[in-house]
C-alpha positions in Angstrom: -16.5 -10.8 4.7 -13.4 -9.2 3.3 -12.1 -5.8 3.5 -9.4 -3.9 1.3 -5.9 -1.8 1.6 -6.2 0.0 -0.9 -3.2 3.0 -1.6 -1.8 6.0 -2.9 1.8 5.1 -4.0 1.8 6.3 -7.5 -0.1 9.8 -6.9 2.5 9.9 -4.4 5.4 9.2 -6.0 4.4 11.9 -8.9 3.5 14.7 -6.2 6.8 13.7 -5.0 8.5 15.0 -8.4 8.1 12.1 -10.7 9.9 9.2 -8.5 10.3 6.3 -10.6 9.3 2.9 -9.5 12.9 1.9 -8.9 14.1 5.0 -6.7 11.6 4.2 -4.7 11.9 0.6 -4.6 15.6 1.8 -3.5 14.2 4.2 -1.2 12.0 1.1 1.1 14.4 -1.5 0.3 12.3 -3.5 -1.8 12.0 -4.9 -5.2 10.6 -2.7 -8.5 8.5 -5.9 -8.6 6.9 -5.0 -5.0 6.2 -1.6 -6.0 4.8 -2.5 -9.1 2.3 -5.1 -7.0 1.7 -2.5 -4.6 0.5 0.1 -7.1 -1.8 -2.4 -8.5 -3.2 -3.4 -5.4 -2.5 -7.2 -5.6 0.3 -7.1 -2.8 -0.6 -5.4 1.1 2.6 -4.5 2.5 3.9 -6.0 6.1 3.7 -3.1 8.6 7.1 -2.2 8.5 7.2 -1.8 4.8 4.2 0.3 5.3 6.1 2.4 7.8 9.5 2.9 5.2 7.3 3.8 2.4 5.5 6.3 4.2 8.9 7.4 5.7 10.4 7.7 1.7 7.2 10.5 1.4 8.0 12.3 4.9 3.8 11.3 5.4 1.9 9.5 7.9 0.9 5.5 6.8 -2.6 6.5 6.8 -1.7 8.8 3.8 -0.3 6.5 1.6 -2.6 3.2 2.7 -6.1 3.3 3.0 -8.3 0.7 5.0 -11.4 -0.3 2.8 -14.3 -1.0 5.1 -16.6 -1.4 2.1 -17.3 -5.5 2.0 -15.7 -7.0 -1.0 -16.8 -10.0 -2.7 -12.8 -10.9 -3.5 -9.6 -10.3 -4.6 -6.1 -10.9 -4.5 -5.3 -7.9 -2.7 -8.2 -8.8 0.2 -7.9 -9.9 3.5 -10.2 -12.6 5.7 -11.1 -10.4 8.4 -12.8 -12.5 11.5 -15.9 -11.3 12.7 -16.1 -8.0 15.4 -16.9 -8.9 18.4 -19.2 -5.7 19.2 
């Protein structure tokens, strides 16, 4: 079973008066490239990229990435998650 991070980076970014891909790539120290993938969902971000993104927005991580419990069949942007142990 898989799950997905999915995210809100572009809403963001235009609630946050129309920040271009760059600035904000500038912003979290990252390639346009990465923030292009993460848009698109085809890229989940290491945890402290996570954290400076969500620091560029002045927002908690759980407002810009979202933790799709919902099983997918697959994708690029998926995870393998191992089985709980409940």
């Amino acid at each position: 079973m898989t799950h997905r991070i999915t995210n809100r980076i572009r809403r963001l970014r235009f609630d946050h008066g129309e920040m271009t891909q760059q600035k904000l790539a500038e912003q979290a120290s990252v390639t346009r490239q990465t923030i292009i993938a993460l848009e698109a969902n085809k890229y989940v971000p290491s945890l402290l990229l996570a954290y400076r993104i969500a620091r560029v927005f002045d927002v908690s991580i759980e407002e810009v990435f979202q933790f799709d419990q919902t099983p997918q069949k697959s994708g690029i942007a998926n995870e393998e998650c191992p089985p709980s142990a409940e």
